[in-house]
C-alpha positions in Angstrom: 37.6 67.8 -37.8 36.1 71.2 -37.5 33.2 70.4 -40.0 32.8 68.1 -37.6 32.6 70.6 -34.5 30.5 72.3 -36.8 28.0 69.8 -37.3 27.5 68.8 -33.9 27.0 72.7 -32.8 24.4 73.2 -35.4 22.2 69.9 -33.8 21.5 71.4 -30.8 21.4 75.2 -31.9 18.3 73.5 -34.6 16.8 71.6 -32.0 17.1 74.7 -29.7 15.0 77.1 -32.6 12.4 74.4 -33.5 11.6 73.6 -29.9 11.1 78.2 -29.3 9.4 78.3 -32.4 6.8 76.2 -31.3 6.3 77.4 -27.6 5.9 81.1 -29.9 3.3 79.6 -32.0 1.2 77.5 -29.3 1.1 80.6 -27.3 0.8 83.3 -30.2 3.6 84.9 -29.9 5.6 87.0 -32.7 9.4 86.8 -32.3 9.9 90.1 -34.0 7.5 91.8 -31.3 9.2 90.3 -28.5 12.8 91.6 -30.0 11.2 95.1 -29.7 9.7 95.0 -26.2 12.9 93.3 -24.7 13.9 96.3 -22.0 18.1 96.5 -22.3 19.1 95.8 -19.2 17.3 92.3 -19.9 18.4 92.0 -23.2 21.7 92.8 -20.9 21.5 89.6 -18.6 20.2 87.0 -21.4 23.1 87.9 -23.7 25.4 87.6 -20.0 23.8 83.9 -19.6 24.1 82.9 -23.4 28.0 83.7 -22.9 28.6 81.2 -19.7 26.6 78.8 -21.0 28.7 78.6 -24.1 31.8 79.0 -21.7 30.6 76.0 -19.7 29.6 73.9 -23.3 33.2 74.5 -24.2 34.8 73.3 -20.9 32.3 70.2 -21.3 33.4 69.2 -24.8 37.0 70.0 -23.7 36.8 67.5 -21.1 34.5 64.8 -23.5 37.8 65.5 -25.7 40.2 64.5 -22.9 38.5 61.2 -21.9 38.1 60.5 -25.1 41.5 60.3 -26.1 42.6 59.3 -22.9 40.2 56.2 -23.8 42.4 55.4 -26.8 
């Protein structure tokens, strides 16, 4: 079961990457520049909304897991 959990976190995370990459490359932008120019207190709030959006993907797939066994 957790390879499973596992799998299905690494589908979105690679469709997530390939879709950034190519809004970088269509607008020439170099991912290692825009690391460096990222002032703190922003670098601050993105890793703030990275955290509840992982808090509310958990409480999603917590609640797929209850219907679903509730289904059965």
């Amino acid at each position: 079961m957790a390879e499973d959990s596992s799998q299905q976190n690494m589908i979105p995370e690679q469709v997530v990457r390939v879709m950034i990459d190519d809004i970088f490359r269509k607008n020439n932008v170099e991912p290692e520049e825009v690391k460096k120019n990222i002032p703190s207190d922003q670098k601050q709030m993105l890793k703030s909304m990275v955290d509840d959006l992982k808090e509310q993907v958990e409480q999603f797939n917590q609640g797929e897991k209850k219907t679903n066994e509730s289904d059965d």
